[in-house]
C-alpha positions in Angstrom: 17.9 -56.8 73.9 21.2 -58.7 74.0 24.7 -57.9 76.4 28.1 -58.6 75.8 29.9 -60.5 78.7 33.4 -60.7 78.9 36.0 -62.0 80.9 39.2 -59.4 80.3 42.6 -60.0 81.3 43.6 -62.3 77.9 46.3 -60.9 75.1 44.5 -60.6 72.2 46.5 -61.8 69.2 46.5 -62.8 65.8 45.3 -62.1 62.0 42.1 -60.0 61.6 41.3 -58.3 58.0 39.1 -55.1 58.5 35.5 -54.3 57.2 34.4 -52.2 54.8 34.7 -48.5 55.7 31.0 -47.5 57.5 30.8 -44.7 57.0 32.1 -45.1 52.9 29.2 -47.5 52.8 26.3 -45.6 53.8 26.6 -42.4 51.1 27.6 -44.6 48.6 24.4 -47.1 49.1 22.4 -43.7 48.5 24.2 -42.8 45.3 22.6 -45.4 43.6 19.9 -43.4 43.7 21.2 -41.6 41.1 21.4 -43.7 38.2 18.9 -46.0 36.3 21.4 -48.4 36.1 22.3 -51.4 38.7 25.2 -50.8 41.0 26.8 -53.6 42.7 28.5 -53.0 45.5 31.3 -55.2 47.2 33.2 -55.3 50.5 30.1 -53.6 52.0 30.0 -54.4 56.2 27.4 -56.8 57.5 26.2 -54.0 59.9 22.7 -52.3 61.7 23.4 -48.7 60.0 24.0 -50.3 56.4 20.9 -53.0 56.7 18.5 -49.5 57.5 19.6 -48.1 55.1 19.0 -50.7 52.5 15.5 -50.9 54.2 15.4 -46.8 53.2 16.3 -47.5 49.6 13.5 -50.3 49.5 11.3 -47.9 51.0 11.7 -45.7 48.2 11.3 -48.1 45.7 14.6 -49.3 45.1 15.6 -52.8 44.1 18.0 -54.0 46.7 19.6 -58.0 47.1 22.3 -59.2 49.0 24.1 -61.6 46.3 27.2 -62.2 48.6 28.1 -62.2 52.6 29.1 -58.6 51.4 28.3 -58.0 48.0 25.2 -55.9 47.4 23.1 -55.3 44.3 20.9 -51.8 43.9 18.9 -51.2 40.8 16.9 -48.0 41.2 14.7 -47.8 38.4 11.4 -47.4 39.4 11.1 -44.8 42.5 8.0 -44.4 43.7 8.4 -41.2 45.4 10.5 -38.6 47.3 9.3 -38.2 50.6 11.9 -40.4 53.1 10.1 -42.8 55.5 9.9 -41.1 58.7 11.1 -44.0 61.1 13.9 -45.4 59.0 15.2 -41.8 58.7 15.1 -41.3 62.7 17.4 -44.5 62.7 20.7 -43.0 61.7 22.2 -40.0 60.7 23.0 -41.3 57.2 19.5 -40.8 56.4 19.5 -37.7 55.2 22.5 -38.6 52.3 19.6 -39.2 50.6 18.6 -35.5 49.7 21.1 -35.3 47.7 20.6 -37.9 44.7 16.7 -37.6 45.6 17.2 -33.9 44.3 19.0 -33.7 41.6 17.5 -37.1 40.0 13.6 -36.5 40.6 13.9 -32.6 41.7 12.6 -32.7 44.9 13.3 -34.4 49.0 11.2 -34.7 51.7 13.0 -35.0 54.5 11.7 -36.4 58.3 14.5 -35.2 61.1 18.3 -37.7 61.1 18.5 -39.7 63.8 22.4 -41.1 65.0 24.4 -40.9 68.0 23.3 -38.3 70.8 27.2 -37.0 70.6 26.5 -33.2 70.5 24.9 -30.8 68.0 25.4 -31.9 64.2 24.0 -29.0 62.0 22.4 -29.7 58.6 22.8 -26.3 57.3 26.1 -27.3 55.5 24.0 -29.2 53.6 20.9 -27.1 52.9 23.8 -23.7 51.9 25.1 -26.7 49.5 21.3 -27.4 47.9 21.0 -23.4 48.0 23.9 -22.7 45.9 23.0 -25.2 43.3 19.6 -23.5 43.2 17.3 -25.4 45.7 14.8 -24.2 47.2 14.2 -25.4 50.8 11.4 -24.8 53.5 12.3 -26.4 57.0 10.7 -27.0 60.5 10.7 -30.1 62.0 10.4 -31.4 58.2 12.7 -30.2 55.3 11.2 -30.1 52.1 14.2 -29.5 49.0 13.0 -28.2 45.8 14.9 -28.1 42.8 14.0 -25.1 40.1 11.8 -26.4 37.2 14.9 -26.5 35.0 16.7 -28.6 37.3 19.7 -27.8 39.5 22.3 -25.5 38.5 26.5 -25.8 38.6 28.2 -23.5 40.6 31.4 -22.0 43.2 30.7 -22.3 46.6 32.2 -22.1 49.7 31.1 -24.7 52.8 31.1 -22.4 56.4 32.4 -26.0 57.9 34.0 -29.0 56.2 31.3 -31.1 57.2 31.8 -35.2 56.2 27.7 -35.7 54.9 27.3 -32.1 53.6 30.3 -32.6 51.4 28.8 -35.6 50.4 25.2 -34.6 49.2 27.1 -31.9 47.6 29.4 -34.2 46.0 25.9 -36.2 45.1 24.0 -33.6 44.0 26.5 -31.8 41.7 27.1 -35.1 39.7 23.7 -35.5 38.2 24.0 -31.6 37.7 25.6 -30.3 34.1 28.1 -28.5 34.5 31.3 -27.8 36.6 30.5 -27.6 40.4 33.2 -26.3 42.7 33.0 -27.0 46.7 35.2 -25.4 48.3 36.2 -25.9 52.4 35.2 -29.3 51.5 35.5 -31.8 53.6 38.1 -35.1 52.3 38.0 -37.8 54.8 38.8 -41.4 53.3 35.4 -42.2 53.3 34.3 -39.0 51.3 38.0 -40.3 48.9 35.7 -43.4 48.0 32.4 -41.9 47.4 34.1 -39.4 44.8 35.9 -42.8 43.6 32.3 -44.2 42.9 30.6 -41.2 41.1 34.0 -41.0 38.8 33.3 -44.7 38.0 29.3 -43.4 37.4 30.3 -41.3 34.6 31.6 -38.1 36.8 34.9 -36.8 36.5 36.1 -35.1 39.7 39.2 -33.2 40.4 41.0 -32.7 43.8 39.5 -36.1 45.4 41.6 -36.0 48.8 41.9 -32.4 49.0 39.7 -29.5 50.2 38.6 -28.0 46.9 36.9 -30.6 44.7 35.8 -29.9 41.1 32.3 -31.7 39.7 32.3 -32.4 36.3 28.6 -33.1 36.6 26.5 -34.6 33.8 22.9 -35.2 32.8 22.8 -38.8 33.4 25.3 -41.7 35.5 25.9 -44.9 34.8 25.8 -47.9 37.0 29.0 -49.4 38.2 30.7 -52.8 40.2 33.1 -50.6 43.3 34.5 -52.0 46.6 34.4 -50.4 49.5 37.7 -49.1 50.9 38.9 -51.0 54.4 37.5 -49.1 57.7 40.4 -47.2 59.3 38.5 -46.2 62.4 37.8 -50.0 62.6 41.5 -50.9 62.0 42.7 -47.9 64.9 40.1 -49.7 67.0 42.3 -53.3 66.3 45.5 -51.8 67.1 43.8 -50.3 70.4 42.8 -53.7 71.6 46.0 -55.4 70.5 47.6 -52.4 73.0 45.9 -52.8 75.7 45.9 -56.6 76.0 49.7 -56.6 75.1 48.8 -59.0 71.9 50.8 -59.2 69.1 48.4 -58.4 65.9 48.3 -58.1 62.1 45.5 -56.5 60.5 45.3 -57.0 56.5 44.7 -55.5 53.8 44.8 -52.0 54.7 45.4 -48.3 53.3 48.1 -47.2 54.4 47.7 -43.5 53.0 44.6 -43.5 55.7 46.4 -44.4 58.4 49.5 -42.1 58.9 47.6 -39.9 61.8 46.4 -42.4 63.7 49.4 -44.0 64.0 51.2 -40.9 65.1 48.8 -40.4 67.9 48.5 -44.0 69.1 52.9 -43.5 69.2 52.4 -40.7 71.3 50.4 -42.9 73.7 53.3 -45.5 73.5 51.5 -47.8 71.1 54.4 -48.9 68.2 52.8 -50.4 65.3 54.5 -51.1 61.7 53.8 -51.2 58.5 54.6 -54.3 56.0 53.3 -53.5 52.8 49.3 -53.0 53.3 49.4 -54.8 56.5 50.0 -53.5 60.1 52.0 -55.0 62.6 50.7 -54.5 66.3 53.9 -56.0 67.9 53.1 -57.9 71.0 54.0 -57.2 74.9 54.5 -53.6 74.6 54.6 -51.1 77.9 52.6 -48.2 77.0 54.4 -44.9 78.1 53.0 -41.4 76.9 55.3 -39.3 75.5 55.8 -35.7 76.6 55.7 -33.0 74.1 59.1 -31.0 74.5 59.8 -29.1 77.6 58.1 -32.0 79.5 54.7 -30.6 79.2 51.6 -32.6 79.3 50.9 -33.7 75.4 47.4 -33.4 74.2 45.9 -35.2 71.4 43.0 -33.5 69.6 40.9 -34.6 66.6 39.5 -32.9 64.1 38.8 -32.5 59.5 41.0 -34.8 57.6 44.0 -35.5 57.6 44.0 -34.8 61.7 42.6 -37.2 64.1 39.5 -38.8 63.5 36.7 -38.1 65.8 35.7 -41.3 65.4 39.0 -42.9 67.2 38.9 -39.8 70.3 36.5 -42.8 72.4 39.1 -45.1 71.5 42.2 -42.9 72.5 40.6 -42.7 76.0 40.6 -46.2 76.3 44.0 -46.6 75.4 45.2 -43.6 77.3 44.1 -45.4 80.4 46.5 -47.9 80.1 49.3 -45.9 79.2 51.8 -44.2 81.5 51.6 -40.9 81.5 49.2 -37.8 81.7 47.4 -36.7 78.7 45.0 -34.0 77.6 42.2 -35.4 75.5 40.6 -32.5 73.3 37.4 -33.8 71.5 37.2 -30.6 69.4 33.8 -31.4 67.2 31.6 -32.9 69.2 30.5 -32.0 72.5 28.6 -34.5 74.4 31.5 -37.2 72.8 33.4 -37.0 76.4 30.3 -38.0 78.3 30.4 -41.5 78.0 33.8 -41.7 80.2 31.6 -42.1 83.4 31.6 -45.6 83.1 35.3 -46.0 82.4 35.8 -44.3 85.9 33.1 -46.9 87.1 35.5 -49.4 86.1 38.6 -47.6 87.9 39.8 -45.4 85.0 41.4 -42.0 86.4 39.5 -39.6 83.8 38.8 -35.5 85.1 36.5 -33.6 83.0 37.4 -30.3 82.4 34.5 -29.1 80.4 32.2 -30.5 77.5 35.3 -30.4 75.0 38.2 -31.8 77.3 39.1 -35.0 79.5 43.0 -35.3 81.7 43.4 -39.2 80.9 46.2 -40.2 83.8 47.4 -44.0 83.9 48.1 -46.6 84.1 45.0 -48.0 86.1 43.9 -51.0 86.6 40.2 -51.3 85.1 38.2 -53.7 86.8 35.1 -55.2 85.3 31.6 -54.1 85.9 28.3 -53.3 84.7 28.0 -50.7 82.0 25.7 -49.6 78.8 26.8 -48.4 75.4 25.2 -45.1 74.6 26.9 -44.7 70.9 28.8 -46.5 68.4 32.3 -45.5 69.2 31.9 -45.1 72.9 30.9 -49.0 72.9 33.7 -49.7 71.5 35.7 -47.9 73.9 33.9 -50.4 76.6 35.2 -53.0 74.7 38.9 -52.2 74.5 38.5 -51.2 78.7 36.6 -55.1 79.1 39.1 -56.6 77.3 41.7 -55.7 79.3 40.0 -55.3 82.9 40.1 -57.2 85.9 37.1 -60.2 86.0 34.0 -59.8 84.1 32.3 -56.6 82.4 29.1 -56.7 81.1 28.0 -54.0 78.3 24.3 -53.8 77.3 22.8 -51.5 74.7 25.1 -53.7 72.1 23.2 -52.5 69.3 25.0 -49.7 68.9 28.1 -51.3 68.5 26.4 -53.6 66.2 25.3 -50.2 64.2 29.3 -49.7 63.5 31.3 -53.0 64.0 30.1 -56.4 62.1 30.3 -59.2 63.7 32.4 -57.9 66.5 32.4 -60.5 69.2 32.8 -63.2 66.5 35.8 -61.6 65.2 37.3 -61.2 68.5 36.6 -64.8 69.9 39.2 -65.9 66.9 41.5 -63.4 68.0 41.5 -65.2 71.8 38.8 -62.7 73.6 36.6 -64.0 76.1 33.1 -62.8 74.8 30.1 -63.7 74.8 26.6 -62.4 73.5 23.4 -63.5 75.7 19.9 -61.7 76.1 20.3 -59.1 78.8 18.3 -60.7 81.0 20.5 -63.9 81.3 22.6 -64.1 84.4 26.2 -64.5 84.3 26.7 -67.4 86.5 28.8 -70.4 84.8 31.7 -68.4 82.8 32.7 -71.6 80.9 29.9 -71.8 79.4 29.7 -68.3 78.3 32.6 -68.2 76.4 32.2 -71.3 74.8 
């Protein structure tokens, strides 16, 4: 097992162009399940989560080659079955996108239990009303087995009871290899689920309403392979401008989409973080003084995520972190997922003034000064968090349990090294003793 060790206190500054979009990456590596064809994939990120579930598609029987630092190659001929391999699929959550092409392509998945961040309760039932609707037959314990009827899947209008990210997406899947128009309805349209739609339109599947909440399949009897490029990660990039803010950095981050970020910079303004937009690129001006702003009347603002276009539950970690450095009081409200809050034990470790009102809720009141310590990463976006509280703490933090943030961020301490950060990876069981050395 390795640790991150940093020494916090430096402005963080400089050019950084964001990865691939995660969470893009993941359901559109399984839709190359659904063609014969070869798919090659570009701007795909270097990460834990995308290299398991290349070993899932390989499992399966799928060609799969890395022909670039982040260029990918998929050729899913030859399958040679349908049941998902039970310890790749307890590895992450985006296991069970798989359902989706395996079931309308071959007619039938067999599906071990997700695995993912321990954040709260994450129903599959969107997904399994989805496989209904089109027909599907499915029988669930701690397995689900997904049946399609012996003439195949069917089109249909359906209505989702939540506009849930992966549902949408197996539905999105699934209805493309389907004949027929397919409406979803309540569906979810998140960038990443924007880019997956992108994909199966380049496949051979015309799809109205990409970016809305009613999407319309135009769903054929065979797909096509394709070359796309994953979209730039804009939980990624609101983690950037997080950093930048609390290290009082002056940053640019490339190559963005715009379009995906209008939310998060609203929020991050209310928490006193200015940022600008020059083209595609985003302009973290340096030296800021973070002051929250009161919401009219001078009541205490909150900021509360939830389905696209509001704020990404993905950033609400990250908004703490920021929030603790800001002047101000401010009610987080972490609307989807309750066990997401949980992890803000270890910012008050490290001096942060955080109350917990209940499972959903946190009163962020700062500025405080964060001072380095000893502290574990018990999910993707709550590591990161860590990260933006290390960075700008008092002496030296030390965050274990890095493979989670190595699930989500590629190359992370690497890419923050050439933006001026003090990190350093070593095996946890290394002690920190000469600091020069380290951070070398």
């Amino acid at each position: 097992m390795e640790k991150f060790v940093i020494e916090g206190g430096v402005p963080l500054s400089g050019t950084v162009t964001p990865a691939g979009n995660k969470n893009a990456a993941l359901p559109i590596l399984a839709a190359c399940l659904l063609t014969d064809d070869e798919v090659v994939l570009r701007n795909v990120p270097r990460i834990n989560d995308v290299e398991t579930m290349v070993e899932l598609l390989q499992s399966l029987g799928a060609s799969v080659r890395w022909t670039g630092p982040s260029e990918i190659a998929v050729e899913a001929a030859e399958i040679a079955g349908t049941d998902v391999d039970r310890e790749l699929s307890e590895r992450i959550r985006a296991s069970f996108l798989v359902a989706g092409p395996l079931l309308a392509r071959f007619g039938r998945a067999f599906m071990p239990p997700p695995g993912g961040d321990v954040i709260g309760r994450r129903r599959l039932d969107p997904h399994l009303d989805a496989f209904r609707a089109l027909g599907a037959t499915v029988k669930h314990g701690r397995d689900i087995e997904i049946t399609a009827p012996e003439l195949g899947l069917r089109p249909c209008d359906f209505l989702m009871d939540e506009p849930s990210v992966m549902a949408t997406e197996n539905a999105l899947m699934a209805a493309a290899l389907t004949r027929g128009t397919t409406v979803i309805r309540n569906a979810a349209c998140e960038p990443h689920v924007q880019d997956l739609a992108r994909m199966l339109e380049a496949m051979g599947a015309p799809i109205d309403g990409i970016g809305s909440n009613r999407m319309t399949v135009h769903g054929t009897g065979a797909l096509r392979g394709c070359t796309h490029t994953v979209a730039p990660d804009h939980i990624e990039i609101g983690s950037f401008m997080a950093l930048a803010g609390v290290t009082g950095g002056e940053l640019i981050v490339k190559d963005t989409v715009p379009e995906d970020l209008r939310m998060i910079m609203l929020v991050f303004e209310r928490l006193g973080l200015r940022s600008e937009l020059h083209g595609a690129d985003v302009i973290v001006p340096g030296g800021q003084e973070l002051v929250i702003r009161n919401d009219a009347g001078d009541h205490t603002p909150k900021i509360q995520d939830g389905p696209w276009p509001a704020f990404p539950a993905d950033l609400t970690s990250i908004a703490i972190a920021l929030a603790t450095q800001a002047s101000g009081s401010v009610i987080i409200h972490e609307w989807m997922f309750e066990n997401r809050l949980l992890f803000t034990d270890k910012l008050q470790l490290m001096g942060a003034a955080i109350t917990i009102c209940d499972p959903h809720r946190a009163i962020v009141v700062g500025p405080r000064r964060l001072r380095g310590d000893r502290v574990d990463s018990p999910d993707i976006r709550a590591g990161m968090a860590m990260l933006v509280a290390a960075l700008c703490a008092e002496g030296v933090t030390e965050i274990g349990n890095i493979w989670h943030i190595d699930r989500g961020y590629e190359r992370i301490d690497e890419r923050l090294r050439a933006l001026g950060a003090r990190i350093a990876r070593v095996e946890d069981t290394a002690r920190v003793e000469d600091l020069a050395t380290r951070f070398e």
